[in-house]
Residue frames as a rotation matrix with the C-alpha (Angstrom) as fourth column:
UNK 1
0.218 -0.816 0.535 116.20
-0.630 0.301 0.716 112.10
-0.746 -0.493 -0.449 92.54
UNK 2
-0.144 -0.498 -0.855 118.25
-0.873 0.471 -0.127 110.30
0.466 0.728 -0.503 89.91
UNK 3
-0.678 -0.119 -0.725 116.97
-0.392 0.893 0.220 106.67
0.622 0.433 -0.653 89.22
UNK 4
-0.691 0.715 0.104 113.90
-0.086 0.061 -0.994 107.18
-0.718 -0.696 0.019 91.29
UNK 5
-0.764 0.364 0.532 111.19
0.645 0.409 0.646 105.59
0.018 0.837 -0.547 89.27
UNK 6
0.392 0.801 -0.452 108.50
0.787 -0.547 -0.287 108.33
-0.477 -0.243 -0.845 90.77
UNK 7
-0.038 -0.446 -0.894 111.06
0.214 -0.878 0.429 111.51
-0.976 -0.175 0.129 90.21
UNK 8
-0.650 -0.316 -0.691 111.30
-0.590 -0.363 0.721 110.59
-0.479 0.877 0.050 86.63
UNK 9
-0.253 0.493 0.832 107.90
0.320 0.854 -0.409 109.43
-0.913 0.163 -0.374 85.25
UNK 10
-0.882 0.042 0.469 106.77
0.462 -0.110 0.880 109.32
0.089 0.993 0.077 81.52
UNK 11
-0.811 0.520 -0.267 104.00
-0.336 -0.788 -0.515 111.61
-0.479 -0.329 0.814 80.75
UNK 12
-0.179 0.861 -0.477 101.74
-0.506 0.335 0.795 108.95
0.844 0.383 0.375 79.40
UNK 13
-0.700 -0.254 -0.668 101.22
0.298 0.745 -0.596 107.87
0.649 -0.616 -0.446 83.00
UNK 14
-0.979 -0.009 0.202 100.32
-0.082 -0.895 -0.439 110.84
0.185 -0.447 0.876 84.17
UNK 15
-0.155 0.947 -0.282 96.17
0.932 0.234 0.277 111.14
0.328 -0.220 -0.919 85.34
UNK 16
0.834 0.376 -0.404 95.81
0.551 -0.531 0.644 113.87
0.027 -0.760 -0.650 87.67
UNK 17
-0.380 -0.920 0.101 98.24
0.636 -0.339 -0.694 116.95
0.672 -0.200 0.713 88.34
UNK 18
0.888 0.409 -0.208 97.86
0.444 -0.654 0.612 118.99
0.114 -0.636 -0.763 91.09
UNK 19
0.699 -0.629 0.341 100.81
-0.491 -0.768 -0.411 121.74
0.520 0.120 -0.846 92.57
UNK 20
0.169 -0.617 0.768 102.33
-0.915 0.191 0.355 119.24
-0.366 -0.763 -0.533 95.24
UNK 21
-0.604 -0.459 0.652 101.82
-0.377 0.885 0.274 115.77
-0.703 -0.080 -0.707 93.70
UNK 22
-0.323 0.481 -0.815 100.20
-0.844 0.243 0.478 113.69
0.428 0.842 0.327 90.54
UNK 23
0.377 0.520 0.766 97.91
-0.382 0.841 -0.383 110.59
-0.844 -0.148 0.516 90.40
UNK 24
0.029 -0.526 -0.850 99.58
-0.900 -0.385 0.207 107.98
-0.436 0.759 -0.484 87.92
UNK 25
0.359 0.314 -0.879 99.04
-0.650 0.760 0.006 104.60
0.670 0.569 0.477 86.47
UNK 26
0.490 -0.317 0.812 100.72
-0.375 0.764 0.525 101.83
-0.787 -0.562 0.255 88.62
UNK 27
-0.065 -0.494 -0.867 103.63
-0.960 0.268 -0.081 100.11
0.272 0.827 -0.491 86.55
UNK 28
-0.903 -0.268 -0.335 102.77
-0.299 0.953 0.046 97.27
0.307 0.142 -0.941 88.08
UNK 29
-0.444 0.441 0.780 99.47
-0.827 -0.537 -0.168 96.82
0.344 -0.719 0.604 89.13
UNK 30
-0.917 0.220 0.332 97.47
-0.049 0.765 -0.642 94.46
-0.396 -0.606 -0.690 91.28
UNK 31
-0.115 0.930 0.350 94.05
0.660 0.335 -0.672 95.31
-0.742 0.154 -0.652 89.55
UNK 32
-0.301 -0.078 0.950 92.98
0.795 -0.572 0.205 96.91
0.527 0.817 0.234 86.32
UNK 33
0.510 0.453 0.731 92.90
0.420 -0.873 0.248 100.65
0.750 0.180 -0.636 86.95
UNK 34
0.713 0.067 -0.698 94.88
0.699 0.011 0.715 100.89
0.056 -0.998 -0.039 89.94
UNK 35
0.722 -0.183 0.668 96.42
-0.032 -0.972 -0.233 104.46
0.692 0.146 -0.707 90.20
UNK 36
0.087 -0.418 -0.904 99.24
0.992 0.121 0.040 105.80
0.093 -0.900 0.425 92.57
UNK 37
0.942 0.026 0.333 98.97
-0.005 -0.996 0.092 109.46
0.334 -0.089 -0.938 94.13
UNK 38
0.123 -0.961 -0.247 103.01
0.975 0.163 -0.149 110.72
0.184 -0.223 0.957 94.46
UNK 39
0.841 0.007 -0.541 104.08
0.171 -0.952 0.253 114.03
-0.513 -0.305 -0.802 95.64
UNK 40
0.974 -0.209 0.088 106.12
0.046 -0.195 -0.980 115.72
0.222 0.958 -0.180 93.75
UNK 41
0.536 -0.748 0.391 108.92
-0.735 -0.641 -0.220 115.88
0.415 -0.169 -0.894 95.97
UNK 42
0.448 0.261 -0.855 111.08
-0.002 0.957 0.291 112.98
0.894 -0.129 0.430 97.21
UNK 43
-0.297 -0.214 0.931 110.83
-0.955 0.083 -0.285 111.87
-0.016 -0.973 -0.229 100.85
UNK 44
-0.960 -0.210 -0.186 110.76
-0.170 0.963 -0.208 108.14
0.223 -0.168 -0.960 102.29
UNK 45
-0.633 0.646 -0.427 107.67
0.745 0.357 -0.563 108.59
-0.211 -0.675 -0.707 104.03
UNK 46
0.187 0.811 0.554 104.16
0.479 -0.568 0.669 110.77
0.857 0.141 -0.495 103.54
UNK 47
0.827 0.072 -0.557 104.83
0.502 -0.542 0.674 111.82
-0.253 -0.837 -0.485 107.61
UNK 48
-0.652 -0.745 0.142 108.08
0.732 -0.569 0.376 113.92
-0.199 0.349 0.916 105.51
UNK 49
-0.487 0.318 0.814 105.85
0.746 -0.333 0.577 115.96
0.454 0.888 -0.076 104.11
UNK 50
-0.942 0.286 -0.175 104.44
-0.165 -0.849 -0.502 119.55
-0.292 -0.444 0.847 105.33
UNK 51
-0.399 0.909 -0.119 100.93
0.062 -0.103 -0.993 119.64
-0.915 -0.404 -0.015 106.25
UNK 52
-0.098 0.347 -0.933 100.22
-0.776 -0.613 -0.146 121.59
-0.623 0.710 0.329 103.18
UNK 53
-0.701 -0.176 -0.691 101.37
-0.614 0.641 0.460 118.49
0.362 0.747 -0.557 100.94
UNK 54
-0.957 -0.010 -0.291 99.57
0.000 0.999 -0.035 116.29
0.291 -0.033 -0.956 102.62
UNK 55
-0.210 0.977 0.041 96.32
-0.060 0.029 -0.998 117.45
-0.976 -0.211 0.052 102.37
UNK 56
-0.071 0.204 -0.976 96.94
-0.990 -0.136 0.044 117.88
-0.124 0.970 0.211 99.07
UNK 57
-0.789 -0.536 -0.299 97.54
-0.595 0.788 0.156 114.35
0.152 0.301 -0.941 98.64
UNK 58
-0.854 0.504 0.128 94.99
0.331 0.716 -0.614 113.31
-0.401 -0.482 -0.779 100.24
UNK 59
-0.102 0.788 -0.607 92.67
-0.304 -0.606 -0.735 115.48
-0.947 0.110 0.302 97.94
UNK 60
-0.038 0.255 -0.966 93.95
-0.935 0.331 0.124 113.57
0.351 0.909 0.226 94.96
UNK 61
-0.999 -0.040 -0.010 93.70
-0.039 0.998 -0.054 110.52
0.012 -0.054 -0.998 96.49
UNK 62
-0.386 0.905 -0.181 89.70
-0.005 -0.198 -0.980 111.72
-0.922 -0.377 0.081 96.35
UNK 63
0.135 0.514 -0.847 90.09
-0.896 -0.302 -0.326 112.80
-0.424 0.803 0.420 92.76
UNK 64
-0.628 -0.601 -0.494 91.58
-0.775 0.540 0.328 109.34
0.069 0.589 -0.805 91.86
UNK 65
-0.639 0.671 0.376 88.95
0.043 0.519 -0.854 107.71
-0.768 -0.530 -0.361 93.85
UNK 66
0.295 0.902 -0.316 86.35
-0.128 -0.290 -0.948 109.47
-0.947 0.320 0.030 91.81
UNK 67
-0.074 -0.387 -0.919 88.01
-0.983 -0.127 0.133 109.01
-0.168 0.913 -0.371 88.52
UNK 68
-0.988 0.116 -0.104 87.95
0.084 0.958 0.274 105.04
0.131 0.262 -0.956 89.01
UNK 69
-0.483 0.867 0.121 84.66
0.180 0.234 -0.955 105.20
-0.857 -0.440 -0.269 90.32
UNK 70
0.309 0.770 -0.558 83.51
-0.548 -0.335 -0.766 107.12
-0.777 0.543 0.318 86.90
UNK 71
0.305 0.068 -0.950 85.67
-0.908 0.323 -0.268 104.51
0.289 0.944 0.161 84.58
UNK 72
-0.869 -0.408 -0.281 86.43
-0.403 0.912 -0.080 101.15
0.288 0.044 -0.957 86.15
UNK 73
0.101 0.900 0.424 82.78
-0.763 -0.204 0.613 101.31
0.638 -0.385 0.666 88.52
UNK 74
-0.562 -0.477 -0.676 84.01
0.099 0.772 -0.627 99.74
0.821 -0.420 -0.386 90.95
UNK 75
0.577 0.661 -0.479 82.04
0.292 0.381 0.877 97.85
0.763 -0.646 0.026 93.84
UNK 76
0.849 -0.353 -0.394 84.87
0.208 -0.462 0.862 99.17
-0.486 -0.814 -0.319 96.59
UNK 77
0.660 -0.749 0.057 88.22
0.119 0.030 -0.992 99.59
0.742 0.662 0.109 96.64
UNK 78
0.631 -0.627 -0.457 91.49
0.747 0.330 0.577 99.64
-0.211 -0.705 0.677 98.93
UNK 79
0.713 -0.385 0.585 93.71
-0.140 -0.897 -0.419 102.65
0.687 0.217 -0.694 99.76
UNK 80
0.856 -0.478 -0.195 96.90
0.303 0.158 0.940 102.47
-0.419 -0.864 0.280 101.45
UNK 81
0.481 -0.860 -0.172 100.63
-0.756 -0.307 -0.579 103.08
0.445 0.408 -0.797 102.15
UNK 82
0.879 -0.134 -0.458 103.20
0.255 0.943 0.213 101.10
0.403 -0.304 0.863 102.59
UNK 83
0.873 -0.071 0.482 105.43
-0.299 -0.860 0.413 103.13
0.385 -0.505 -0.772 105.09
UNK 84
0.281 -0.829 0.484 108.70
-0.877 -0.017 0.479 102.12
-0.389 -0.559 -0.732 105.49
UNK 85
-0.557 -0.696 -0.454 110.68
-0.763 0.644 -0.052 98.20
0.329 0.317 -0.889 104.90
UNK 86
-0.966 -0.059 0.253 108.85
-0.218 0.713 -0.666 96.58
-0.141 -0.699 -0.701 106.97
UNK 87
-0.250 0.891 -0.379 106.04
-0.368 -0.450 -0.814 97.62
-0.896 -0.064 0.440 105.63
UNK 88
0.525 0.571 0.631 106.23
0.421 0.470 -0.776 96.72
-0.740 0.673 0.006 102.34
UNK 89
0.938 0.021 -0.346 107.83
-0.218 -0.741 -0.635 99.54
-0.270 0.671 -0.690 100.30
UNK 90
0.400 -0.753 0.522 110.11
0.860 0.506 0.070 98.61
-0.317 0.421 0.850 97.90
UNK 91
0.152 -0.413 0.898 110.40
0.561 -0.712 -0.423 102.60
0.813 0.568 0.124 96.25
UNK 92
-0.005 -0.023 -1.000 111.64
0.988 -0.155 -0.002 104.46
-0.155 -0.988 0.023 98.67
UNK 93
-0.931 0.104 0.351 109.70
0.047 -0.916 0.397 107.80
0.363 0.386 0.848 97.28
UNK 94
-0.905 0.417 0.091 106.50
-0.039 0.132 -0.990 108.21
-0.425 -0.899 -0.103 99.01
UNK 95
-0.868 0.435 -0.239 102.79
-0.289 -0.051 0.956 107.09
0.403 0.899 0.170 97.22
UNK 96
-0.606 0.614 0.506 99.40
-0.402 0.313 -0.860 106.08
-0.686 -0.725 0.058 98.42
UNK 97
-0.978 0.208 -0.012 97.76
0.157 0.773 0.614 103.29
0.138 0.599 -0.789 96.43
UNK 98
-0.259 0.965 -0.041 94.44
-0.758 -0.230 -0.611 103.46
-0.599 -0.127 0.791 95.03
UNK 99
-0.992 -0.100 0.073 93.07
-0.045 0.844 0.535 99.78
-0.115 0.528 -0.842 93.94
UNK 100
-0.142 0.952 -0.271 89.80
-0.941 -0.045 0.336 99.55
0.308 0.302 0.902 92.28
UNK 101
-0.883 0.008 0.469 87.76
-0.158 0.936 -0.314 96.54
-0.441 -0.351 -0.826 93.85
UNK 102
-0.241 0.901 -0.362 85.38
-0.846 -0.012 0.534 94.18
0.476 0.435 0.765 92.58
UNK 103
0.481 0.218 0.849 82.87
-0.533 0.841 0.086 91.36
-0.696 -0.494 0.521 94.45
UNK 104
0.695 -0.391 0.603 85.25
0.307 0.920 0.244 88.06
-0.650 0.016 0.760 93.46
UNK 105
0.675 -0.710 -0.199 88.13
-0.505 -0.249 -0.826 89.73
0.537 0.659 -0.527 92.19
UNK 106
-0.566 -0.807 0.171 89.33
-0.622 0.281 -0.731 87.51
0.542 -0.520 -0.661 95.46
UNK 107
-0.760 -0.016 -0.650 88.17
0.129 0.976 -0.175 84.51
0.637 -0.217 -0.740 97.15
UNK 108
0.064 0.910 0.410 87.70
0.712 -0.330 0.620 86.13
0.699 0.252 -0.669 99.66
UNK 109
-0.020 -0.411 0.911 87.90
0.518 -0.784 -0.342 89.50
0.855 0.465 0.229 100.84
UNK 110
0.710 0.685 -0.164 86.94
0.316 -0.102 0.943 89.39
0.630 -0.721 -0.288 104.50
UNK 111
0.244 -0.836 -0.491 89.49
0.701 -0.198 0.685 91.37
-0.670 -0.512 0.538 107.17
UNK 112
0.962 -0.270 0.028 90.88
-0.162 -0.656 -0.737 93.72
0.218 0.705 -0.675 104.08
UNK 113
0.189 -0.937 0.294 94.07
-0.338 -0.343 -0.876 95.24
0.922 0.066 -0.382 104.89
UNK 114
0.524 0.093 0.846 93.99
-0.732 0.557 0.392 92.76
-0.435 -0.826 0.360 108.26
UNK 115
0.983 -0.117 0.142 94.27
0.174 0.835 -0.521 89.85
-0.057 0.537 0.842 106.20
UNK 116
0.750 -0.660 -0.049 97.54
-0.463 -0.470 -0.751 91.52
0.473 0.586 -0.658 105.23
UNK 117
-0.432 -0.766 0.476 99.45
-0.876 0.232 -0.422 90.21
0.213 -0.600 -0.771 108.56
UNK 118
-0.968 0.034 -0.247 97.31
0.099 0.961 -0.257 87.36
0.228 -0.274 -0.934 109.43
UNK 119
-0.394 0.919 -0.016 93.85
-0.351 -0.134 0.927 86.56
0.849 0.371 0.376 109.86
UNK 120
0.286 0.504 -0.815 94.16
0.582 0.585 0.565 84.58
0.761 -0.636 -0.126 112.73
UNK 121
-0.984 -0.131 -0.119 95.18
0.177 -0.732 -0.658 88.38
-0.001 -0.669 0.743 114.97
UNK 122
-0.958 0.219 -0.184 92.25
-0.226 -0.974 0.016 90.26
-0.176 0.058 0.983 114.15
UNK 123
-0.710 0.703 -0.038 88.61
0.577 0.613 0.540 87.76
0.403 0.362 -0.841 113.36
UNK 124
-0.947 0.309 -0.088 86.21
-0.160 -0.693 -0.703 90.34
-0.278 -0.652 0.705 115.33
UNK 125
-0.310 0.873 -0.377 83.60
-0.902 -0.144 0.407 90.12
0.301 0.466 0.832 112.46
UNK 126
0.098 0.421 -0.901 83.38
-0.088 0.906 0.414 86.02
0.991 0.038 0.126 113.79
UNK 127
0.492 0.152 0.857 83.53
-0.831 -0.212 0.514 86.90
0.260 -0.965 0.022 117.72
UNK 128
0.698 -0.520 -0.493 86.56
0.563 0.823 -0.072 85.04
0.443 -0.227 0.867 118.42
């Protein structure tokens, strides 16, 4: 799609091709190494997508995994989408974020993707 930043990416971005979707730097990222898997086709949402794509996806979100894992070594790391406005998503082409983590790359990391809405919904790990 014209002036979709996913539809038209430079091929030094590029990581990973596969037949439905690539794995591709982050133009902005949140942590060194942090990758985005994109299907090749554009839809708002990953639930657009036929089965078929979306296993694929979810196989390169494995190979990207394993690619950081053999050059950033990261200690964890945080996968996600951000699935709509409300969500977060500012492109409105569908991607699934792969962020290398590392121990104090944040304060601190308790709750993960919790933390995201609030900390004071979801404390479980402090029986409250």
């Amino acid at each position: 799609m014209e002036g979709c930043p996913f539809c038209e990416l430079p091929e030094e971005r590029i990581r990973i091709e596969g037949e439905h979707g690539l794995v591709v730097v982050d133009g902005f990222p949140v942590a060194e190494g942090h990758l985005l898997v994109v299907p090749y086709r554009h839809v708002e949402s990953i639930f657009h997508l036929t089965a078929d794509e979306q296993e694929e996806l979810w196989a390169l979100t494995a190979r990207a995994r394993g690619l950081l894992v053999r050059e950033a070594r990261p200690e964890g790391f945080t996968i996600g989408i951000n699935d709509g406005l409300a969500a977060g998503q500012t492109v409105p082409h569908a991607h699934i974020h792969v962020i290398p983590r590392h121990i104090g790359d944040v304060p601190d990391p308790t709750g993960g993707i919790r933390a995201i809405i609030s900390l004071r919904k979801a404390r479980y790990w402090e029986g409250t």
